[in-house]
C-alpha positions as CSV (number, residue, x, y, z in Angstrom):
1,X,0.5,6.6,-10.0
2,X,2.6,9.2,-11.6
3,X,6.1,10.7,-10.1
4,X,4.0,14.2,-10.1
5,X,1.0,13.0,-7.5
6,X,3.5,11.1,-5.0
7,X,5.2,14.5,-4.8
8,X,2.3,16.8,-4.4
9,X,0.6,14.3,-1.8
10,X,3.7,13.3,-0.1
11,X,3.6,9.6,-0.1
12,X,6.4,8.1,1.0
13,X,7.4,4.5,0.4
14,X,8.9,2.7,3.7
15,X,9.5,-0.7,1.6
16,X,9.8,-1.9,-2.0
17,X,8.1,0.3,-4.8
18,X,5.4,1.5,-6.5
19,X,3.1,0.1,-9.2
20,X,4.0,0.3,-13.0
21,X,1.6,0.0,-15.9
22,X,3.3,-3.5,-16.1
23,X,2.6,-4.3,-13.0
24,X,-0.3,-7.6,-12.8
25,X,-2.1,-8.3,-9.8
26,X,0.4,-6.0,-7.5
27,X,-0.5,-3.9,-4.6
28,X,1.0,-1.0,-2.4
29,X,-0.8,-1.2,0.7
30,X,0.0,1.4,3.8
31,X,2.2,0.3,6.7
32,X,-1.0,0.5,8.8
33,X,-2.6,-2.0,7.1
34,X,0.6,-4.7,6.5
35,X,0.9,-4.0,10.4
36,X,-2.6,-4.7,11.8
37,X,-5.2,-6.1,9.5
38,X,-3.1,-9.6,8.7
39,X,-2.4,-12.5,11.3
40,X,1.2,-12.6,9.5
41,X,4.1,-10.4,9.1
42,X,3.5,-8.7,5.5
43,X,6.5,-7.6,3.7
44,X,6.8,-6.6,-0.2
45,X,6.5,-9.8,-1.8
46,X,4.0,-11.4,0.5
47,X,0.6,-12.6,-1.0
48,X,-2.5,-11.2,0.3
49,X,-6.1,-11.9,-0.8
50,X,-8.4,-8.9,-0.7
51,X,-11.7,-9.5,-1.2
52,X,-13.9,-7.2,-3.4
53,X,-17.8,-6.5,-2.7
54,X,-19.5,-6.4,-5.9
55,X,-23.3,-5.3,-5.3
56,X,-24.9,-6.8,-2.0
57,X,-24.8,-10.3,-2.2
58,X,-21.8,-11.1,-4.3
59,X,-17.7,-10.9,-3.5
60,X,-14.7,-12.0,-5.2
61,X,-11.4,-12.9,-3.8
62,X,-8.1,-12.1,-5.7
63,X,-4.3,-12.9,-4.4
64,X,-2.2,-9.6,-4.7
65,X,1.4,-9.9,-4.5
66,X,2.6,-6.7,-2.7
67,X,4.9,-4.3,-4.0
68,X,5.2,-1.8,-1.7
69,X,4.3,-0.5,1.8
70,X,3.7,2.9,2.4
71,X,5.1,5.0,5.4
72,X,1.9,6.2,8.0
73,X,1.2,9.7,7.5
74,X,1.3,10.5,11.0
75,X,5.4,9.9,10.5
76,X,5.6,12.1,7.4
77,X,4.0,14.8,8.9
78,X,6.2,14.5,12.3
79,X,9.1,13.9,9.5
80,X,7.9,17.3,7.6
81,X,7.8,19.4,11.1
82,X,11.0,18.3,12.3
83,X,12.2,19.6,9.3
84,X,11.2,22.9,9.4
């Protein structure tokens, strides 16, 4: 993701970083998800498997290391008012 489309969309990182070119089996998921899809606490350098549909009958699991957890936007865009 480039410096230019974080700005114009406003993403906002609440923990650790964003992806790099470098970056191998590395996510950024949204604090949403880190909060209330896993039976764990999720943090940046947890492991989480996300499991891919490919076609009807077939899926694959991969292990993700997370790199960063991005803010809700429902707080940016109280963040963004408050600022006005």
């Amino acid at each position: 993701m480039t410096a230019g489309y974080r700005d114009t969309a406003n993403i906002i990182m609440e923990k650790g970083s964003f992806t790099s070119d470098q970056d191998t089996f590395s996510a950024v998921i949204g604090s949403k998800v880190a909060n209330e899809k896993f039976n764990r606490n999720i943090s940046t350098r947890s492991t989480v498997d996300i499991t891919f549909r490919l076609g009807e009958n077939r899926t694959v699991t991969e292990s993700f290391k997370v790199k960063g957890i991005i803010k809700n936007p429902e707080v940016i865009l109280k963040i963004r008012r408050s600022q006005l």
